[in-house]
C-alpha positions, 0 to 999 in steps of 0.5 A, a space after each residue: 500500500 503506498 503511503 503504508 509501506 513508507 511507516 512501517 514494512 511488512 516484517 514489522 506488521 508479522 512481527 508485532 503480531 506474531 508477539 500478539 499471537 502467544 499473548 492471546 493463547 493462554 491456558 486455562 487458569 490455575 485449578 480449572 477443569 473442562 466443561 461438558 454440554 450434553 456430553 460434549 467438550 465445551 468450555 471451561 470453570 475455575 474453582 469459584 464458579 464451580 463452587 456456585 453451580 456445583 449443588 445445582 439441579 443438571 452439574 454433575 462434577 467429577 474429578 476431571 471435569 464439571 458436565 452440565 446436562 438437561 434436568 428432567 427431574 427438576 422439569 428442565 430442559 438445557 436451556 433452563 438448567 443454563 439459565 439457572 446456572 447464570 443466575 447462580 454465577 450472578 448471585 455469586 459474584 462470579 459474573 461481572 456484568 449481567 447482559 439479558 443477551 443470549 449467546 449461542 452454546 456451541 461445542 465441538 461444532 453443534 449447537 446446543 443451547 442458549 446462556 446469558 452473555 455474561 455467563 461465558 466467561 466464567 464457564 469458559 464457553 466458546 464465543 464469536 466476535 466479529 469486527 469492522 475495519 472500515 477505511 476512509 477512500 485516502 486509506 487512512 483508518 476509522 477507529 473508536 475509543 471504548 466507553 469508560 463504562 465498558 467492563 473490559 479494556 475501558 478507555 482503550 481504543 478498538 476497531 470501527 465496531 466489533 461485538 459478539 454475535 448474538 444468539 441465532 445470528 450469524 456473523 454477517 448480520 452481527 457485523 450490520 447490527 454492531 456497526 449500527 448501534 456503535 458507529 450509526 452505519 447504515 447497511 447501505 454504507 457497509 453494502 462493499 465490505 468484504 466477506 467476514 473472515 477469521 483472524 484467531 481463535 483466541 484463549 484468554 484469562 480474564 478476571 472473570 474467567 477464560 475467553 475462548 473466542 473466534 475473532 472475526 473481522 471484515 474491512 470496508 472502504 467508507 465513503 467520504 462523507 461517513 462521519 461514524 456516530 455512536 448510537 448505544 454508548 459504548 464509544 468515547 470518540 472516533 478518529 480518523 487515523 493516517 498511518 504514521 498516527 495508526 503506527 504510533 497508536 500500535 506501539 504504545 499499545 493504545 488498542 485491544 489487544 483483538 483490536 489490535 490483532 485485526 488492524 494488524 491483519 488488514 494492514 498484512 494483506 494491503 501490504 500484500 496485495 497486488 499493485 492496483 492497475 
């Protein structure tokens, strides 16, 4: 990319995000122990969350693993036993921000069920993000400041939008939806993005538990004119960067960490991409 190339190279793009990499691929934390659905590998708990399900009607916990099942004893389904599990992990303190979002539960590639978005981490379960980097037509870069309210990397700066996808979504309606509520994007702005692609697959330690979470990310070229404005107040500000003022950002870590690891892909392939005619 001709401005891109003049700020950093190509080595110093996989170079800064092969370092990202190993940061995103933690281990479980001290003392967890697997997590079955319905008999299937899901997720993961810490011995604090375990202690808040571990009496609860569909937790039967063994040595090596917790297993969650539908309840038919105490007349629930799955649905209702994740549901009651969430509750108890709120009432807890092991939840740090009750959402009333449902998330899909998908292990070992089926779906099974539903949970409330801020249940996830502390059982580890699997989640998908999906992000926008949306470019201005001169190719400098659109990124947003996350609200100081946010639970999770407050203040830091990220991609244009990005979010989990819901429940019964699929990552390119969650693209539109997301895009929507965090910079006011119409779908017709979005009408040229590229297909959503992944970038990782990432395993985290948080404070309120493990993040296994499939980063997914679309670019798109905004037109001139977008001025993106936030709708649900999760953002701060939004700035439109060159790529001297990205490259700065990058290297005094001012992004997420996932922010970061999406910006870093879309600047690989712009390097890489053949010259335009």
């Amino acid at each position: 990319m001709d401005s891109t190339s003049e700020v950093f190279t190509l080595g110093d793009v996989s170079a800064r995000s092969a370092r990202l990499v190993r940061r995103a691929q933690q281990l479980p934390p001290v003392g967890a122990r697997p997590v079955t659905v319905s008999g299937r590998v899901a997720g993961w708990i810490g011995p604090e969350a375990l202690a808040a399900i571990a009496d609860h009607p569909g937790v039967h916990v063994e040595a090596e693993a917790a297993h969650l099942s539908a309840a038919p004893a105490a007349r629930l389904g799955l649905d209702g036993v994740l549901r009651a599990l969430a509750l108890a992990l709120r009432d807890a303190g092991c939840i740090r921000s009750w959402r009333d979002e449902l998330l899909d539960v998908v292990a070992e590639g089926r779906l099974l069920g539903r949970i409330e978005r801020g249940a996830v981490r502390p059982l580890g379960l699997l989640t998908q993000a999906v992000h926008l980097n949306g470019w201005a037509p001169d190719g400098r870069l659109w990124v947003a400041r996350r609200a100081l309210s946010k639970s999770t990397d407050p203040g830091l700066w990220d991609t244009l939008s990005g979010g989990l996808v819901a429940a019964g979504e699929d990552p390119a309606s969650a693209l539109l939806r997301e895009s929507h509520e965090e910079a006011g994007l119409v779908p017709a702005a979005l009408a040229s993005h590229s297909p959503v692609r992944t970038v990782l697959r990432m395993h985290r330690r948080l404070p309120d538990g493990y993040q296994v979470e499939t980063v997914l990310l679309s670019d798109c070229v905004l037109d001139a004119a977008t001025a993106p404005a936030n709708l649900d107040g999760e953002v701060l500000a939004f700035r439109c960067v060159d790529m001297a003022e990205l490259w700065d950002m990058i290297t005094r870590g001012a992004f997420t960490l996932e922010a970061e690891l999406c910006i870093l892909d879309s600047l690989r392939r712009r390097l890489t991409a053949p010259p335009r005619p």
